[in-house]
Each structure stands twice: as C-alpha cells, then as structure tokens.
C-alpha positions as CSV (number, residue, x, y, z in Angstrom):
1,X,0.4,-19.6,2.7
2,X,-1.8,-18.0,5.3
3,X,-1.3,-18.8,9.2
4,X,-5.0,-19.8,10.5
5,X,-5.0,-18.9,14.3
6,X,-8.3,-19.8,15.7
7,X,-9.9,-20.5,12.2
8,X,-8.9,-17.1,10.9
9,X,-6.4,-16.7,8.6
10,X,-4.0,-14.1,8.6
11,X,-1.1,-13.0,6.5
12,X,2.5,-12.2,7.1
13,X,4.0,-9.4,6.4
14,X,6.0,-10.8,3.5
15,X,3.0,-12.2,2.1
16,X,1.1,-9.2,2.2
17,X,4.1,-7.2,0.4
18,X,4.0,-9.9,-2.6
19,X,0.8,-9.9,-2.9
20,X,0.0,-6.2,-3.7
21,X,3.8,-6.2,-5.4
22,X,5.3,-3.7,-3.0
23,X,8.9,-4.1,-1.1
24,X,8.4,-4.9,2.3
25,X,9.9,-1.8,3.3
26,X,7.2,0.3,1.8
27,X,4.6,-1.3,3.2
28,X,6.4,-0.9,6.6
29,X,6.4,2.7,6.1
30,X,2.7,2.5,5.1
31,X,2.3,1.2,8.3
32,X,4.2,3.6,10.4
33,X,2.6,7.0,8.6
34,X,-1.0,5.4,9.5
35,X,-1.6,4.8,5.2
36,X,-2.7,1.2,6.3
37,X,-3.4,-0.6,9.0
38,X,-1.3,-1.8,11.2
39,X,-1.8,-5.5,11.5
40,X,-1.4,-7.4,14.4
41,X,1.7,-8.9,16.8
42,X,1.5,-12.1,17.0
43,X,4.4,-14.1,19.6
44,X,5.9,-10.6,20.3
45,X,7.3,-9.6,16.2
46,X,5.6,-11.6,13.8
47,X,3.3,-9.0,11.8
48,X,-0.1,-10.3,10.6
49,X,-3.1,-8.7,8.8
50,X,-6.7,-10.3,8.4
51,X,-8.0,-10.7,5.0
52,X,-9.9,-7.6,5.1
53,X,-6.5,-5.7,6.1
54,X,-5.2,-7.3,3.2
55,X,-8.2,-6.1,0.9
56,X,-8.0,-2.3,2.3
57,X,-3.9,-2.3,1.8
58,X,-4.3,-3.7,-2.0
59,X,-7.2,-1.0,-2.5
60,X,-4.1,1.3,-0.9
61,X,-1.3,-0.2,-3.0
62,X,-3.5,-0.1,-6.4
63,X,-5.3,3.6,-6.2
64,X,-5.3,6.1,-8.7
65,X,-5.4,9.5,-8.0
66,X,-6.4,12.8,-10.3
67,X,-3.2,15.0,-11.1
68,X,-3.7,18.3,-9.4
69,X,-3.9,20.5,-12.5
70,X,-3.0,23.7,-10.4
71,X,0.1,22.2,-8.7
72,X,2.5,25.0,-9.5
73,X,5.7,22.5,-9.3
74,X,4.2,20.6,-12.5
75,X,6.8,21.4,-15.3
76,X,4.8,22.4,-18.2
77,X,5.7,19.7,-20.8
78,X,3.5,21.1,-23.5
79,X,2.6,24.6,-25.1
80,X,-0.7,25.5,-25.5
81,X,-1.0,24.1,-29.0
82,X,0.2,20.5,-28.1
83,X,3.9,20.5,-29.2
84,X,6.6,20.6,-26.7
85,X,7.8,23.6,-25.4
C-alpha cells in the first residue's frame, strides 16, 4: 500500500522489491551500482520511489538482453551440425 505524502504516492522499498519479484537485497545493490534510481529518504531511513521510479526499475528488473555471440567465455554447447559436442 503506497504512502501518499503530499498527494503523491510513493513506494517502499519492500513494496518495490515485491512488485518487480526481486529480493530486497538486489534491488539495494541496484541502487548502490547506479542500475536504478535511488529513491528518496524520507524521516532519515525509510526508502521511497515515485511511481515513475517504480516504472523505470520494473523496465530494469524485466529487460532482455541479446547474448553476445562473440563472448569467448560462452562454452560451446553445440557442434556445428546441431548435436552436442
């Protein structure tokens, strides 16, 4: 349930965590390497993000990115005909 501060509504934390189905502990490290924003304090330690915070950090949380097909630490799984190696 959102807190509304001034007739905004902002999320905790722990809400935000649930909501895009990561432990809170990921998302704090998302947080501290910049991958997200960073929310707001709000009475010294609670953490809150706006809705729009919340959008950006689910579009984080949810993204799909391309394999690099070059990446030389990719064990090759498959010969070149499709069978295993």
């Amino acid at each position: 349930m959102p807190t509304v501060i001034q007739q905004i509504e902002y999320f905790s934390h722990n809400e935000v965590a649930d909501r895009v189905g990561v432990d809170r502990t990921t998302l704090w490290r998302w947080r501290k390497e910049g991958e997200v924003p960073a929310g707001r304090r709000f009475r010294g330690n609670i953490v809150l993000f706006t809705e729009a915070e919340v959008r950006y950090i689910e579009s984080y949380a949810f993204r799909i990115e391309p394999i690099n097909s070059g990446d030389s630490a990719q064990i090759p799984l498959f010969d070149k005909n499709g069978g295993h190696s």
